[in-house]
N, C-alpha and C positions, 0 to 999 in steps of 0.2 A: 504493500500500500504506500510505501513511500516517506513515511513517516516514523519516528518513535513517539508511541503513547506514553506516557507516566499511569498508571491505571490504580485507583484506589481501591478496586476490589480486587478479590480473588479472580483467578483467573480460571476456568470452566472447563469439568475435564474432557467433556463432552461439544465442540464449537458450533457455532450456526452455521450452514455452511449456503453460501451465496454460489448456487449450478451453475446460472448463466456468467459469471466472471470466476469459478473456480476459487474463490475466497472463502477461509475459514475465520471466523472472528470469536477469539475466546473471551471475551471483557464488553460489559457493557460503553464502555467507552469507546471500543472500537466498534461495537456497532452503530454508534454516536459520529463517528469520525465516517463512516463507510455512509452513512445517509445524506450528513452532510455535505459531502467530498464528491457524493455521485446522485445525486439529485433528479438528474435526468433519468435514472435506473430501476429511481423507484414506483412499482406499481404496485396494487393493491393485495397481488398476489403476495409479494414479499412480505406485506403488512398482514397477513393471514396466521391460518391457524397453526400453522408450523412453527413462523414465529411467538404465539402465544402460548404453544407449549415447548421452548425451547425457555421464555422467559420465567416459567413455572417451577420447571425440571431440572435446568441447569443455571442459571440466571439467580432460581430464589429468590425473584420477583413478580409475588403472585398478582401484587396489586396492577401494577402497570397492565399483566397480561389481561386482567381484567376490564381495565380502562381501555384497552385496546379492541377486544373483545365488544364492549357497550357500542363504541365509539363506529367500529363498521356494524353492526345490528340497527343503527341508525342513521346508518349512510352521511356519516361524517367522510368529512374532505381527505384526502390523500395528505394537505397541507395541514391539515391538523393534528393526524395521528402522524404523522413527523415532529413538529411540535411539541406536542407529548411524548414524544420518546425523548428526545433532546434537552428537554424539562427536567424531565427525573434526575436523568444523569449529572445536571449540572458540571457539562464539561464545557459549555461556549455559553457567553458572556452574552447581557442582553443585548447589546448592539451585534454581536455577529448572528445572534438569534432574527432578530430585526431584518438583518441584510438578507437573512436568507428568504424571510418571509415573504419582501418585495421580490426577489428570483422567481420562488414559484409563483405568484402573481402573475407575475408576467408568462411565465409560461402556462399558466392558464388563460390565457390570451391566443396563446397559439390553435391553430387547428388539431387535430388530433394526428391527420399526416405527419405535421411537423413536430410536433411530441415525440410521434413515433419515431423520428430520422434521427433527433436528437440521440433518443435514445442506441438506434444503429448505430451511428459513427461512434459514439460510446465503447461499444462494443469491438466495431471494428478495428477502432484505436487499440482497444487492448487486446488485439492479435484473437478474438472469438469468435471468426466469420462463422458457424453455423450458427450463433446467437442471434449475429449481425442480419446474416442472408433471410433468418427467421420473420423478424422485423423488417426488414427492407421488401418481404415477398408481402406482407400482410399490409403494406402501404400500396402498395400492386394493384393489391387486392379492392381495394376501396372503390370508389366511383371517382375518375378525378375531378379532383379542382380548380375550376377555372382560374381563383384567386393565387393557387400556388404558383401556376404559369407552367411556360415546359421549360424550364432551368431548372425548377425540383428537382421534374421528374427525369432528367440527362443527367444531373447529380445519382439520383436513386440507383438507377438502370447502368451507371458506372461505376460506381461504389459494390453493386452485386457483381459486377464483371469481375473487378478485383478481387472480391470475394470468392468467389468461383475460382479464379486464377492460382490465388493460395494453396486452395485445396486440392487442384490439379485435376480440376475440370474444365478442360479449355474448351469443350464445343458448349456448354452454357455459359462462360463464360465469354465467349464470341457473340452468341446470339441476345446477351445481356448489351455489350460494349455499342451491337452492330443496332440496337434499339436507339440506346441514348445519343447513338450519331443521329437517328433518324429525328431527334427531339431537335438537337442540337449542334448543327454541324461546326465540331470542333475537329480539327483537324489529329489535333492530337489522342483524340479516343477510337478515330478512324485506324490511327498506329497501333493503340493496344488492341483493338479488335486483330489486325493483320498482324500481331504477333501472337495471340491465341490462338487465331486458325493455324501460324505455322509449328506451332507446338504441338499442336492436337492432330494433324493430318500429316499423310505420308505425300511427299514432294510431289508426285503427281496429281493427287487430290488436290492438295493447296494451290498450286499452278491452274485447275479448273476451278477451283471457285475464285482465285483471284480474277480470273478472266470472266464470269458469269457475275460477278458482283463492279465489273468496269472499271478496277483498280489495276492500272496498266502505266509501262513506260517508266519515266522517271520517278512520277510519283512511287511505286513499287520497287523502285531499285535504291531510293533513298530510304524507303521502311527497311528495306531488307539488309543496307550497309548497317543502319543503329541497331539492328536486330543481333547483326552477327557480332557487330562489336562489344555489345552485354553480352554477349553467348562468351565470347574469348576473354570478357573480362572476368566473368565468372570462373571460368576455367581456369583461370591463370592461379586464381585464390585457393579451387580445390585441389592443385598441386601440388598446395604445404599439407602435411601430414597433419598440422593444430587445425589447417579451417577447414579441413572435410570432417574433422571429430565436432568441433565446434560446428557447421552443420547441420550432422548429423543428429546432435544434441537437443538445435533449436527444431529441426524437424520434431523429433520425437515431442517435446514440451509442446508443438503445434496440435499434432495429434491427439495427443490427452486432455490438450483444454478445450479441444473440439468436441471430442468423441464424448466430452462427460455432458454434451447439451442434447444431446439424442433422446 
């Protein structure tokens, strides 16, 4: 998380554990510090029953779970049963209590798309693209919004390509990139589409649809120079014996904090 807590309680032998970021938090303080810090993260689910029996059972705070408990049976605000955890605890000061209260305000201002995105780049930020792609597919999903415009939705639709890319899905993550061109032609997501196709297809594949998608001549031969040149600069790195382990390493870590949001 990035931080050291000072934590005046015991520490829990049992931790809460947050699926979608792979965080465990043993102290009421850090889960103080984790609400705070990630705001955009939090949704009603998190504020549920799991949590109220982890504050019960391992926590030793039956009352809060209680108050938290009342608090959605009455369809209290998201912004409030935040409030009330961060209350109890008395780890942050009323003015940063304060600053936070105007944040969520304001993102209750937002549409719900845009809640949601928030909360994807969150995620994608912290290297969780099946969390991210989760959320990114579920704003897809919606009817869109005039108001958002298509720069959202070329954001959305590019941000799943990468996603996709990560995980070493190139042909949706082509048909993700080769969307958000169609939103917004940016010339530059036009390139990561044409290096997904050429990761994902065998040389003669990728030569017909480069040609059946009208991506020809220069334009194609300058994808294809930046392409190889990341290909040789990558290679160059897994040469040394530390960064193919190193890697490998970050592979594996990729894998696990994916494979636990399934």
């Amino acid at each position: 998380m990035g931080a050291v807590l000072i934590c005046r309680d015991e520490l829990v032998k049992s931790p809460y554990y947050i699926e979608s970021m792979g965080i465990r938090l043993y102290s009421m303080e850090e889960l103080a510090f984790f609400l705070y810090e990630n705001i955009y993260l939090v949704d009603r689910q998190m504020l549920g029953e799991r949590l109220w029996d982890w504050l019960r059972n391992e926590a030793h705070n039956p009352e809060l779970a209680e108050k938290l408990k009342k608090g959605d049976e009455a369809g209290s605000s998201i912004q409030n049963m935040v409030l009330t955890i961060l209350r109890s605890v008395n780890y942050y000061t009323q003015e940063e209590l304060t600053e936070l209260s105007s944040r969520m305000k304001v993102l209750n201002t937002y549409q719900e798309q845009e809640r949601m995105k928030l909360r994807a780049d969150e995620y994608f930020i912290n290297d969780n693209y099946l969390a991210a792609i989760y959320e990114y597919e579920k704003i897809l999903d919606i009817r869109q919004s005039d108001r958002l415009g298509v720069e959202f939705y070329a954001h959305v639709w590019n941000n799943l390509g990468v996603c996709y890319c990560r995980l070493f899905q190139f042909g949706r993550a082509a048909q993700a990139f080769r969307t958000s061109w169609q939103y917004q032609k940016d010339p530059e997501v036009l390139k990561e589409y044409v290096f997904a196709m050429r990761l994902g297809l065998s040389d003669e594949d990728f030569e017909q649809a480069m040609d059946l998608q009208n991506i020809r001549g220069e334009q194609l031969e300058e994808y294809l120079e930046d392409y190889e040149r990341l290909c040789a600069e990558a290679g160059e790195q897994l040469e040394k014996p530390e960064h193919l382990v190193e890697k490998i390493y970050d592979l594996e870590r990729e894998y696990e904090k994916n494979t636990r949001y399934a």
